[in-house]
C-alpha positions as CSV (number, residue, x, y, z in Angstrom):
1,X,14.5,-40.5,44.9
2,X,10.7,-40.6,44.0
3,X,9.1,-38.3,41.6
4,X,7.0,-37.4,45.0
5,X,10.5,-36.4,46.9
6,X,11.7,-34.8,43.9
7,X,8.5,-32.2,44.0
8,X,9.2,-31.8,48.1
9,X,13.0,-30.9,47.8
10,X,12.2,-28.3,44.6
11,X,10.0,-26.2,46.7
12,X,11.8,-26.5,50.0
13,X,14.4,-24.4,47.1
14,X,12.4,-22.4,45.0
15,X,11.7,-18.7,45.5
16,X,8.5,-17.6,43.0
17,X,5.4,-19.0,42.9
18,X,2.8,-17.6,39.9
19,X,-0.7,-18.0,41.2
20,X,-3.5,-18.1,38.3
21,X,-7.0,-17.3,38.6
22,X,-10.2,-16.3,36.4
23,X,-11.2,-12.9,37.6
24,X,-14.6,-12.0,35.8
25,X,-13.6,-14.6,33.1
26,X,-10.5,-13.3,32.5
27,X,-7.1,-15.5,33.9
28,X,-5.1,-13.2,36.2
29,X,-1.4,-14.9,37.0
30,X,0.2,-13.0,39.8
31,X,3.7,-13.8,41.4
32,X,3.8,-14.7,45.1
33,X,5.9,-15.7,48.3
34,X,5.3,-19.2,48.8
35,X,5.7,-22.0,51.3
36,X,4.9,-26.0,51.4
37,X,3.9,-27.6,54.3
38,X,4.6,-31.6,52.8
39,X,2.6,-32.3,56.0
40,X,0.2,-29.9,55.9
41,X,-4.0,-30.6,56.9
42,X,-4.9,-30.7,52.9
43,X,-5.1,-33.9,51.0
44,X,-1.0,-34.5,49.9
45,X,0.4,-31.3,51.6
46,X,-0.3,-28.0,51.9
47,X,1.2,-25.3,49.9
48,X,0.7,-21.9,51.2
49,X,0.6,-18.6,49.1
50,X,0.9,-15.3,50.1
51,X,-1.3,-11.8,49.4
52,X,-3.5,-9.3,50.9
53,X,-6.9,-9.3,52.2
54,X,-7.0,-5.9,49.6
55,X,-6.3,-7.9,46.7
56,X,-9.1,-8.5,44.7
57,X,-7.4,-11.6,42.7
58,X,-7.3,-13.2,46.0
59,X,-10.6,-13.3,47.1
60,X,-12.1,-14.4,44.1
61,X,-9.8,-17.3,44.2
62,X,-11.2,-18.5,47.7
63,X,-12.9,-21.8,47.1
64,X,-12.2,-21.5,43.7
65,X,-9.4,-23.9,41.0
66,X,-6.5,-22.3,41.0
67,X,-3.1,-23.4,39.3
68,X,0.2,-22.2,41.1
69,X,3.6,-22.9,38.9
70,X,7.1,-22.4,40.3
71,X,10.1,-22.6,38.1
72,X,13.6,-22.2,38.6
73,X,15.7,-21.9,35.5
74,X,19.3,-23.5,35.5
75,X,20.6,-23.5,32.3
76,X,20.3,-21.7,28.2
77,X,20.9,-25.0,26.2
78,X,22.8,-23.9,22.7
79,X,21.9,-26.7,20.3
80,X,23.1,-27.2,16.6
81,X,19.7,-26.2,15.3
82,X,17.0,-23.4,16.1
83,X,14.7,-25.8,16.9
84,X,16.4,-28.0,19.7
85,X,17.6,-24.8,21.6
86,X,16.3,-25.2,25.1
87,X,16.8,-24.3,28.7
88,X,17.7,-26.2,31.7
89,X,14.8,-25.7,34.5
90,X,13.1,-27.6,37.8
91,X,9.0,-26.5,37.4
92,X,6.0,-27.8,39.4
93,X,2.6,-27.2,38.9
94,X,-0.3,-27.3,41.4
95,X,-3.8,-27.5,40.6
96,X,-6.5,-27.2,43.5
97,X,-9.6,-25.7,45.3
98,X,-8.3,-22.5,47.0
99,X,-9.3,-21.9,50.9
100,X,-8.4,-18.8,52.9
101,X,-6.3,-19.8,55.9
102,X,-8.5,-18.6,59.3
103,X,-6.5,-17.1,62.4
104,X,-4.8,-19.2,65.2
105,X,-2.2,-21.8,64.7
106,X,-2.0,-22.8,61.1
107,X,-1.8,-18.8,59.8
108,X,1.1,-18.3,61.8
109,X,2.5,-21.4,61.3
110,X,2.0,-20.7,57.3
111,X,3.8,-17.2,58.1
112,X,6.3,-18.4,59.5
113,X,7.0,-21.1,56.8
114,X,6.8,-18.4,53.6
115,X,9.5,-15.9,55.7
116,X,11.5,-18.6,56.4
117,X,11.1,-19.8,52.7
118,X,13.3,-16.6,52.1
119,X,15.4,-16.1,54.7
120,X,15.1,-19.2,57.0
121,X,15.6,-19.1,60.6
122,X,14.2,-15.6,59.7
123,X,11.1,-15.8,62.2
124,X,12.4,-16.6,65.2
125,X,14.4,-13.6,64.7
126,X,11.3,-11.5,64.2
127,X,8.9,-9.9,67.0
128,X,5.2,-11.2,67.0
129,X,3.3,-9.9,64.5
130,X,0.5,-7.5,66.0
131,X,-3.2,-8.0,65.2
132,X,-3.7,-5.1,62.8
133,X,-0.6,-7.1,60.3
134,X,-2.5,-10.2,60.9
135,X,-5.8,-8.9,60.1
136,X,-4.2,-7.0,56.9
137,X,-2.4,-10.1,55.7
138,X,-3.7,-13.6,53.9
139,X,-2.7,-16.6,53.1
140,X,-4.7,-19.0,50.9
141,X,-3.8,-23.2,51.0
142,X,-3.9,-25.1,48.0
143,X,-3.3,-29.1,48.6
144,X,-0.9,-30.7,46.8
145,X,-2.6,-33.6,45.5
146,X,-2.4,-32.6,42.1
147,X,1.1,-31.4,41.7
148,X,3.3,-32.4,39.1
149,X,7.1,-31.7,38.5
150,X,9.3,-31.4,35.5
151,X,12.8,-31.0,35.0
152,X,15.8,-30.8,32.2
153,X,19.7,-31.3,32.7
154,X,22.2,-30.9,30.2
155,X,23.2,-30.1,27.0
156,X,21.4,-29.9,23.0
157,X,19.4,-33.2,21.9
158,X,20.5,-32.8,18.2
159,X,20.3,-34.8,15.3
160,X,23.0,-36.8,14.1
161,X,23.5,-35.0,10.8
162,X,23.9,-31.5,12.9
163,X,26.4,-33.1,14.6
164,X,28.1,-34.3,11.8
165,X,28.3,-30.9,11.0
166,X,30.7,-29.5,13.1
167,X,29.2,-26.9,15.1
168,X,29.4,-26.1,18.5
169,X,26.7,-27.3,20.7
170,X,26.4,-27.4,24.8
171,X,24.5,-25.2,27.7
172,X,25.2,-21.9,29.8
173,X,24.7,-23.6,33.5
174,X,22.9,-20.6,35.7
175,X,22.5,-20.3,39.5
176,X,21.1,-17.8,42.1
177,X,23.8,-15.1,43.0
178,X,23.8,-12.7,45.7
179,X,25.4,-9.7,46.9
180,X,26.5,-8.4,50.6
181,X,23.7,-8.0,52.7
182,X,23.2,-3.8,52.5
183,X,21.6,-2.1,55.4
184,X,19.1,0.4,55.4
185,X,19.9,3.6,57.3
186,X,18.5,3.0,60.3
187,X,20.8,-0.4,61.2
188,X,23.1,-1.3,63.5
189,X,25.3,-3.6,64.1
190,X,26.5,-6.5,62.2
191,X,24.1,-8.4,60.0
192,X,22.3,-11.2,61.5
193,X,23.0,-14.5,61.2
194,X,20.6,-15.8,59.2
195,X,20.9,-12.9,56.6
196,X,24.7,-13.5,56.1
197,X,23.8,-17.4,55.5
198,X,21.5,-17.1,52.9
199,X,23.7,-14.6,51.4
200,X,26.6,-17.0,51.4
201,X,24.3,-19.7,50.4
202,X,24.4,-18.2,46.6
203,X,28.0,-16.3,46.9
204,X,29.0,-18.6,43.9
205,X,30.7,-21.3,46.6
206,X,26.9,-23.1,46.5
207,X,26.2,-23.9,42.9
208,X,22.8,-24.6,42.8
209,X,20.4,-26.2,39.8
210,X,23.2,-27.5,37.7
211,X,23.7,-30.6,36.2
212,X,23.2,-33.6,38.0
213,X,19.8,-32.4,40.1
């Protein structure tokens, strides 16, 4: 697998992006729904961020640098020493010029990629969105030229002397986990589909982010 494929299969599965910005020279970093779009009409890709046309932070970004990080952490990584303890995590960084996505094809097309991020075969599900949510809702493109991924697997790197030592050294693999689907109040019926899926996904019979990745 190529670094390049690496980067596209870690944010088809990541959750959290953390948008960064300078808001009257101060940096703002903001979490966000996210989708990538490895296809997408910017140079490399697209990667598509989600906020509201009331959020200041947003609209300073437009046609601005920004720098969007996603991490997923899979492991604490116990070493002999305080200074080689660690963590397992995937983490990609992308640096670009900001542009607001416009109406039409591409914003629903980027809507439909960050719910389905989530929940996926989520939209289909959904009814259209009406004008007023469209008009209330943004979504800004960053290309994914510039992106960069790292990753760690594994246990400690110590030194041979801590070893020598005797103590115990290894890592605490960690993984998404979720819960029954709870309906609000006003369902009925069974839960959908997709919902139960991606609930099952992380029931503990998927281990994801372990060792190996």
């Amino acid at each position: 697998m190529t670094d390049r494929e690496r980067l596209h299969e870690f944010l088809a599965d990541a959750l959290v992006a953390h948008i960064g910005v300078v808001v009257d020279g101060c940096p703002r970093v903001l979490p966000t729904a996210f989708a990538a779009d490895v296809d997408g009409p910017d140079d490399g890709g697209t990667l598509y961020v989600h906020g509201s046309v009331a959020a200041d932070w947003l609209l300073r970004a437009i046609e601005r640098d920004v720098c969007v990080t996603i991490t997923e952490l899979d492991g604490l990584v116990a070493a002999r020493s305080a200074f080689n303890h660690s963590m397992n995590y995937r983490s990609a960084v992308v640096i670009g010029r900001a542009r607001i996505v416009k109406g039409g094809a591409e914003l629903a097309h980027a809507l439909e990629l960050i719910v389905d991020q989530m929940i996926p075969g989520r939209w289909r599900t959904l009814r259209p969105a009406t004008r007023k949510e469209l008009a209330a809702t943004a979504v800004l493109a960053v290309p994914l030229a510039e992106a960069s991924m790292k990753q760690r697997a594994g246990g400690p790197v110590d030194d041979p002397s801590d070893i020598e030592a005797g103590v115990w050294g290894g890592h605490i693999p960690m993984r998404r986990v979720a819960f029954a689907p709870v309906g609000d109040n006003d369902s009925r019926g069974a839960v959908p589909e997709d919902v139960r899926l991606r609930a099952e996904q992380f029931d503990g019979a998927t281990e994801v982010g372990l060792d190996g990745v």
